[in-house]
C-alpha positions in Angstrom: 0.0 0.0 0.0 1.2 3.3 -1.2 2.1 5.7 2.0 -0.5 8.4 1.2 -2.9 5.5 0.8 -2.2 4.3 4.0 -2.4 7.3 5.4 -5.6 7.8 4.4 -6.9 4.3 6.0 -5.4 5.4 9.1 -6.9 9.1 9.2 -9.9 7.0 8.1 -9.9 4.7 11.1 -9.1 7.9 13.8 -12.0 9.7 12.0 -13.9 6.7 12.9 -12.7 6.4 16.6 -13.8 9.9 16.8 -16.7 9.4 15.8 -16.0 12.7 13.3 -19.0 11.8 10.8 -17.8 14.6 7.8 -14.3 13.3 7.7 -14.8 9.8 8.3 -17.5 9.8 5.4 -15.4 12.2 2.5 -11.9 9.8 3.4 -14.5 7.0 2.8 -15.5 7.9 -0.3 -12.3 9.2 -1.5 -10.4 5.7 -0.5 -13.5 4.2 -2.6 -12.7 6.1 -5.4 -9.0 5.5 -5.3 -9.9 1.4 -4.7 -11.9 1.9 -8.1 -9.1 3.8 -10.3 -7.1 0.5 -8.5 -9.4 -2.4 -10.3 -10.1 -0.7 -13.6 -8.6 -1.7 -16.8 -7.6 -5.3 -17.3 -6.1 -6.2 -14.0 -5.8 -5.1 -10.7 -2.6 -2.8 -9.9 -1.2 -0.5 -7.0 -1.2 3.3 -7.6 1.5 5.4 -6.8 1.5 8.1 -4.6 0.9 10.6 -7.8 -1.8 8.5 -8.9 -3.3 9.0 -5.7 -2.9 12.3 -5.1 -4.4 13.0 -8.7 -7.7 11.1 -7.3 -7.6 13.1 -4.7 -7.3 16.0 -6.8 -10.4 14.9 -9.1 -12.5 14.5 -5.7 -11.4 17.9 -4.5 -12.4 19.4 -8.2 -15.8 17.3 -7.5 -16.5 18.7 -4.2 -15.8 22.6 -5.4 -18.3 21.9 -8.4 -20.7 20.1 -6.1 -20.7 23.6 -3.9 -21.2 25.8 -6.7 -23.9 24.0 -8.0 -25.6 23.5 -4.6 -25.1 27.3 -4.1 -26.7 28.2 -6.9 -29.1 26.0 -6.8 -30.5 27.7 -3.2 -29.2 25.0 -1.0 -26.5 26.9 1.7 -26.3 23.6 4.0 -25.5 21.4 1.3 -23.0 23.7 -0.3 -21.4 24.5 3.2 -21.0 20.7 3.6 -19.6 19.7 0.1 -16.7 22.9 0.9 -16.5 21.3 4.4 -15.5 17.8 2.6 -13.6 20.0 0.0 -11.3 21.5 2.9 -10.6 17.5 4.2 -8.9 16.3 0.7 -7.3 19.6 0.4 -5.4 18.8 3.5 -4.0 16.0 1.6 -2.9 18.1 -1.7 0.2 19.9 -2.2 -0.1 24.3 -1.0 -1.2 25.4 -4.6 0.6 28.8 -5.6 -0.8 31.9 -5.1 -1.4 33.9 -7.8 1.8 36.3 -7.6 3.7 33.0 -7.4 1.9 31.9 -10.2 2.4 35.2 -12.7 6.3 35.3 -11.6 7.1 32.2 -12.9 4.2 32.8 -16.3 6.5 35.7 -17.0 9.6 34.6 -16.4 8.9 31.0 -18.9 7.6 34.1 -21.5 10.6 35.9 -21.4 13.0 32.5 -21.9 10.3 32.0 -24.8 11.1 35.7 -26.3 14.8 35.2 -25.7 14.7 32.2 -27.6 13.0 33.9 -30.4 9.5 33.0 -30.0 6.9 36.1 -30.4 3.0 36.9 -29.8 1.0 33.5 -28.9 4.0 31.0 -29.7 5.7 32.0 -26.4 2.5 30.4 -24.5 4.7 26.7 -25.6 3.2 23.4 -25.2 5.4 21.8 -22.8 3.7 20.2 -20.2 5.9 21.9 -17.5 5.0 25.2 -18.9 1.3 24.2 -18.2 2.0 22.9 -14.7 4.9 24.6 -13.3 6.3 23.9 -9.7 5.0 19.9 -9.9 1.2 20.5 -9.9 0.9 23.2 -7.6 -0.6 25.4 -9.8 -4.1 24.6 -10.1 -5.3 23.2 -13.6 -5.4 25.7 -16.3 -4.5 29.2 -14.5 -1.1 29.0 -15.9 -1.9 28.4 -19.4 -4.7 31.1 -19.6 -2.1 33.5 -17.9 1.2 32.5 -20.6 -1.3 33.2 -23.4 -2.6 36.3 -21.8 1.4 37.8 -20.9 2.6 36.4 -24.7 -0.6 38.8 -26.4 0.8 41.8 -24.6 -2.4 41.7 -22.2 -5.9 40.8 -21.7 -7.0 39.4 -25.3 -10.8 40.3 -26.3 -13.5 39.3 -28.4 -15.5 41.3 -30.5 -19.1 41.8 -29.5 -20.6 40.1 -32.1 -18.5 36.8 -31.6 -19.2 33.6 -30.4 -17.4 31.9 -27.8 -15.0 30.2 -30.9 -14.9 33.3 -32.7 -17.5 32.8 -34.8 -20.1 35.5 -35.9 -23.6 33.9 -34.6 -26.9 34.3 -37.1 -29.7 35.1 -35.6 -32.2 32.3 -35.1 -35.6 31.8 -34.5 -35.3 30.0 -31.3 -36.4 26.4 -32.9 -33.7 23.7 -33.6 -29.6 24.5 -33.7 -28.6 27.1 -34.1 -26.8 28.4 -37.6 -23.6 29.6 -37.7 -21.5 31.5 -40.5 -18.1 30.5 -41.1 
């Protein structure tokens, strides 16, 4: 068993002894999730401590979603417990960097890109360390929105009369999809 695994199963089994019902319940579900990422696919295998710690990440992203929805859906007491459960697995995930962390090291990978001879959107790269600098710390997609943001020169913006890919929307009549000019 993988030490962050087992970790789990023993905050699991003080949760338990506590009789803490919120924590014992999210590390529950979250050791069910990892046993399930375990036993799918062709055979049975151990994850590593990554692997684990992405399912925990994926839980985390669940429970944030969960609490949006339940928030906007008018339900406080179920949104206050799904951030509750939330703030459990962060406990478990690596400090994610704040955002000045975050846009010092966007602009200095830019720069490297310019001094390399890369210009305008090119600099953003495709590197998967560009999109998750510092080993994962960096939430999801917040660095690559910010590289393409810094390698425009700025905050990039539509025109009005765009759709969300850029593409001029006709006017419909409400019935059926929707057309769309090219």
């Amino acid at each position: 068993m993988t030490t962050l695994k087992s970790k789990l199963q023993d905050d699991l089994n003080a949760a338990i002894k506590e009789r803490d019902e919120l924590r014992s319940s999210t590390l529950r579900l979250t050791l069910a999730a990892i046993t399930k990422e375990e036993v799918a696919g062709k055979e049975k295998r151990e994850l590593s401590d990554d692997e684990v710690q992405k399912v925990i990440a994926r839980e985390a992203k669940k429970r944030r979603e969960a609490a949006d929805a339940f928030a906007q859906g008018g339900r406080p007491e179920q949104a206050e417990r799904e951030k509750a459960e939330g703030e459990v697995l962060a406990g478990y995930l690596p400090k994610q960097l704040s955002d000045d962390e975050l846009n010092a090291i966007v602009a200095q990978a830019v720069e490297e890109a310019r001094a390399a001879g890369r210009r305008g959107t090119a600099c953003h790269g495709r590197r998967h360390e560009d999109r998750e600098p510092e080993g994962g710390r960096s939430g999801g997609g917040r660095p690559g929105g910010r590289r393409r943001e810094e390698a425009a020169g700025g905050l990039r913006r539509r025109h009005a009369t765009q759709g969300h890919n850029g593409v001029r929307p006709l006017p419909c009549s409400g019935k059926g999809p929707h057309p769309v000019v090219r």
